[in-house]
C-alpha positions, 0 to 999 in steps of 0.5 A, spaced: 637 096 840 635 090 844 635 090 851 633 086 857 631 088 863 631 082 869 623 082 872 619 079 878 613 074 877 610 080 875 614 081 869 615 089 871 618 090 877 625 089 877 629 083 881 635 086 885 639 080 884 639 077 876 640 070 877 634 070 881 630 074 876 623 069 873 624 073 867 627 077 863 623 083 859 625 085 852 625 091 848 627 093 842 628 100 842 623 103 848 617 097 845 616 091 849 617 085 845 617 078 849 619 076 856 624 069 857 623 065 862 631 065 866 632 059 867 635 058 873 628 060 877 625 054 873 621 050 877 626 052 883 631 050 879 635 055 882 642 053 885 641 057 891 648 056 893 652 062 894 659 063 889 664 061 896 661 055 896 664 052 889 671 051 888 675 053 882 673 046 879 666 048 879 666 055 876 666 053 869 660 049 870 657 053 873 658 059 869 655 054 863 650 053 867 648 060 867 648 061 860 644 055 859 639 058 863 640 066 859 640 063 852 634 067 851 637 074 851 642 072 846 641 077 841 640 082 846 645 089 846 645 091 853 641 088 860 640 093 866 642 090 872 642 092 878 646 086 882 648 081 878 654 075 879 660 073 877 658 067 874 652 071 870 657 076 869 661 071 865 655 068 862 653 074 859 659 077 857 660 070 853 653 072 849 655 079 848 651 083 852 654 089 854 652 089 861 649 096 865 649 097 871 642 101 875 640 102 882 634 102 884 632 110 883 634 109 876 626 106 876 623 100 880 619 098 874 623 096 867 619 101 863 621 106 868 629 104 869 629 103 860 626 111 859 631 114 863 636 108 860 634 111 853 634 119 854 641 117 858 639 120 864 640 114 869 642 117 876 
């Protein structure tokens, strides 16, 4: 199973909100394999924008953006999240990732948060 996680510069504690993580930490099962750069956070290209600010006209662009920013984690299973919006939603939907949720005694680092993801014992 290949799983990503969204992390800080760092590249170990986990983001709180998803679209605003620099990276995504992968892992195939509980081994860590690459970190993707999120696209959104390159070189401040974040929009930093909130979602009620865009009209109805504007959400496809913006959910194609944020599938541009993510192309990374295509091929991933699943990303723990603990906050993430409508519009990453949609775009992670789009790749087929199955999207869970944690909270953050679930683990503030990624390699805490995936233990208790892989012996089924998120809080």
């Amino acid at each position: 199973m290949r799983i990503a996680i969204p992390v800080d510069t760092d590249k170990e504690t986990i983001v709180q909100r998803t679209g605003q993580a620099p990276f995504f930490a992968i892992y195939e099962d509980e081994k860590l394999v690459e970190f993707v750069q999120n696209g959104s956070s390159e070189g401040g290209r974040h929009h930093g924008s909130t979602h009620d600010e865009h009209g109805r006209k504007d959400d496809e662009e913006h959910t194609h953006g944020h599938k541009k920013d993510i192309e990374g984690l295509s091929g991933c299973d699943v990303i723990l999240v603990q906050m993430m919006g409508e519009h990453m939603r949609e775009a992670s939907e789009a790749l087929n990732v199955k999207i869970i949720k944690i909270r953050k005694k679930d683990g503030e680092k990624a390699e805490e948060a995936l233990g208790n993801f892989l012996n089924q014992s998120l809080k």
